[in-house]
N, C-alpha and C positions, 0 to 999 in steps of 0.2 A: 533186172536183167542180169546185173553182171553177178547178184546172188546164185542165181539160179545155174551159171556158166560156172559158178565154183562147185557148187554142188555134184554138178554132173562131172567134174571134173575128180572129184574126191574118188571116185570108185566103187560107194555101195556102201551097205550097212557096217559097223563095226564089229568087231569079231574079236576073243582076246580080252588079258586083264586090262585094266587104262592103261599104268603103262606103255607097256605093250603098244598097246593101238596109240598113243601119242608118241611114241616113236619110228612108229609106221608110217605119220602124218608129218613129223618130222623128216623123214627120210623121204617122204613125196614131193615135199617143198624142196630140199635138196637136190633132189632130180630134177624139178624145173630151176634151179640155178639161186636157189637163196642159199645163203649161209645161215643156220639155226644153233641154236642151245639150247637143250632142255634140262630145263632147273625144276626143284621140288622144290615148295616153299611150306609146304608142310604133311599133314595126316592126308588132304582130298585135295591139296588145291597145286599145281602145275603151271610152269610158263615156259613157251617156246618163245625167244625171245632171238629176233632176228640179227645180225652180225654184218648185211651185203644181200645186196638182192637185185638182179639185171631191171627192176621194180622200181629205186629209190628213185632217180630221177623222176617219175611219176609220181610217189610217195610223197615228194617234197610239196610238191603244191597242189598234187590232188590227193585226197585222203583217199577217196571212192575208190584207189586202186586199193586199199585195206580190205574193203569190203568184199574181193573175189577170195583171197586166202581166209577170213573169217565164217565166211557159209562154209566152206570145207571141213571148217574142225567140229563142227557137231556132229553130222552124220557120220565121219570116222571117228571119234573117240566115243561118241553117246555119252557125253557132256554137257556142261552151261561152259560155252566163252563167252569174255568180255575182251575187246580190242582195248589195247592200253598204247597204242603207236605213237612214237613222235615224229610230228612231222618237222621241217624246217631241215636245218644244218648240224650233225647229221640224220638223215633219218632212219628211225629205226621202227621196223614193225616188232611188237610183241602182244600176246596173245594169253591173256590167264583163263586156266582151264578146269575148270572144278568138278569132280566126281559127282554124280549124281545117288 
């Protein structure tokens, strides 16, 4: 369920270089109140890697709240994620994002 609630939340198909559309995706999480980074870690592969999010209190001892922001990023970037979040003290969500 709460896939499907990120999904629909994302706003449609991806449009745009990667890049591009992962900073699009970045900038969406922003607007719902995360703090992000977007690092290259190489030729295809990308991480948004979170900083603050009105989220972590939930993040910390529920991962499942990972799981609304991770459906979002396929259908906007038209990518493979993998969620790499830690939970615990602090928590941080971060999100590797690979070119297809």
């Amino acid at each position: 369920m709460l896939g499907e609630v990120g999904r629909r939340a994302g706003g449609g198909p991806a449009v745009g270089r990667t890049a591009e559309r992962i900073r699009t995706m970045a900038a969406l999480l922003e607007r719902l109140g995360a703090g992000v980074d977007v690092v290259r870690d190489g030729g295809t592969v990308w991480r948004i890697e979170g900083r603050g999010s009105p989220l972590s209190a939930v993040v910390r001892d529920q991962s499942i709240a990972c799981a609304v922001i991770e459906s979002l990023i396929p259908d906007a970037t038209s990518a493979l994620v993998t969620r790499c979040c830690r939970h615990g003290e602090p928590p941080r969500c971060s999100f590797r994002i690979e070119e297809r």
